[in-house]
N, C-alpha and C positions, 0 to 999 in steps of 0.2 A: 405464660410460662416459657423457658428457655431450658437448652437441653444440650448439656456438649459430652463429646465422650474423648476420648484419645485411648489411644496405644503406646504404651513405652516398653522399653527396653532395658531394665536396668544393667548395671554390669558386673558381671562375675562379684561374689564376695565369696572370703572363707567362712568356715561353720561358726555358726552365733547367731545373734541378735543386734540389728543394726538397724538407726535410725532414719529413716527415708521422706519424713514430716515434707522437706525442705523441695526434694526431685519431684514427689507429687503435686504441691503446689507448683512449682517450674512448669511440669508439664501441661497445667490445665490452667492458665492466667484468668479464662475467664470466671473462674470463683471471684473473681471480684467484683464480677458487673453486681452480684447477686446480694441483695438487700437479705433476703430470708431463701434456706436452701438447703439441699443434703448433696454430698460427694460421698460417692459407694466407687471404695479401691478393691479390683478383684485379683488374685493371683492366678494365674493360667499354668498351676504345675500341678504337682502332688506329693511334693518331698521336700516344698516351702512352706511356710503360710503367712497371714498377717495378725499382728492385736495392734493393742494400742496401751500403752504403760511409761512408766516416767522416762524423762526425758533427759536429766538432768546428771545423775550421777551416773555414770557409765558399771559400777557394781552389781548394779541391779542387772544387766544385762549379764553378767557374768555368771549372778548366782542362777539367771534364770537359762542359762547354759548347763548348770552343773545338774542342777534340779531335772530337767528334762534329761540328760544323760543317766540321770539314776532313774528314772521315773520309766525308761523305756531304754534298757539297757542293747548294745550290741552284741552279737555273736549265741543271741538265746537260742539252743537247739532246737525249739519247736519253733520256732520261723519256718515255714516253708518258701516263702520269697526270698531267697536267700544270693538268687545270682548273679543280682548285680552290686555286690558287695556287701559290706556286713556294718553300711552307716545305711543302707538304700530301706530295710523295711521298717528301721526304727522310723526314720525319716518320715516316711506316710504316716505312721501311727503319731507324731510327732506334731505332724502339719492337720489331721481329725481333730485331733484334742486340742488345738489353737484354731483355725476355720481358714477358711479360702477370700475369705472379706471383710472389710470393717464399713462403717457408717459413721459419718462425720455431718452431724447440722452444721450450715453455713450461716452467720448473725455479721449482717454490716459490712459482706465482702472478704471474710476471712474466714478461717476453721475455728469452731466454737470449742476450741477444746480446754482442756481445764490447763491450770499454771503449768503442771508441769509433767505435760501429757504429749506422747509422740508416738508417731505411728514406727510399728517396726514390720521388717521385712527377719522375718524368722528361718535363716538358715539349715536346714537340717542335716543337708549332704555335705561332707568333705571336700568334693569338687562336685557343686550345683551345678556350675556353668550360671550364664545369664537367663535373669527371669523374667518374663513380661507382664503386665500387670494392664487392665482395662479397669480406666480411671472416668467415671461417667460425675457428672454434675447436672442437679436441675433445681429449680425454682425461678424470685419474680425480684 
């Protein structure tokens, strides 16, 4: 068994959902020694997080913007987290309800993922700043 990790950096986006399928394999090439294998992407924040959802038509990202903005609205009075602005406690509640990781089996050197399936990095803050993400790989 073979075990690699890395640390990246991604860079600044604005709020949404955005595709990162492509940076995470960049970052870890050796998923391809790997015959059979899993890659666990971790997000190191708390007012991002990750899933894994289509890849293809960029709507879907859009309504899944709008969905989560009604689903955990800003500015609600009972927040008490309230002082570092008024995207920052949806944000957490935002990146709980989506998770801090995803899990990807590795089949033949690549990500087994379905047609039209992509990992996303889920913005929650207005201005996140850059997010780092500990990208681990193992199998044979």
């Amino acid at each position: 068994m073979k075990i690699y990790q890395q640390l990246v950096q991604l860079n600044q986006r604005h709020r949404g959902f955005h595709i990162i399928t492509r940076e995470v394999l960049n970052a870890l090439p050796q998923i391809s020694e790997f015959k059979t294998g899993i890659c666990q992407v971790f997000i190191m924040h708390t007012s991002a997080s990750l899933t894994i959802n289509e890849n293809a038509d960029p709507t879907v990202r859009m309504d899944f913007e709008m969905y989560f903005n009604k689903a955990v609205p800003e500015n609600d009075p009972n927040y008490q987290h309230n002082y570092e602005g008024p995207d920052d406690m949806p944000a957490h509640l935002k990146a709980a309800m989506l998770g801090s990781s995803v899990t990807i089996p590795i089949r033949n050197g690549k990500f087994a993922l379905g047609t039209w399936q992509g990992i996303y990095l889920c913005e929650h803050r207005d201005e996140g700043g850059t997010r780092k993400l500990v990208i681990t790989a193992w199998g044979e």
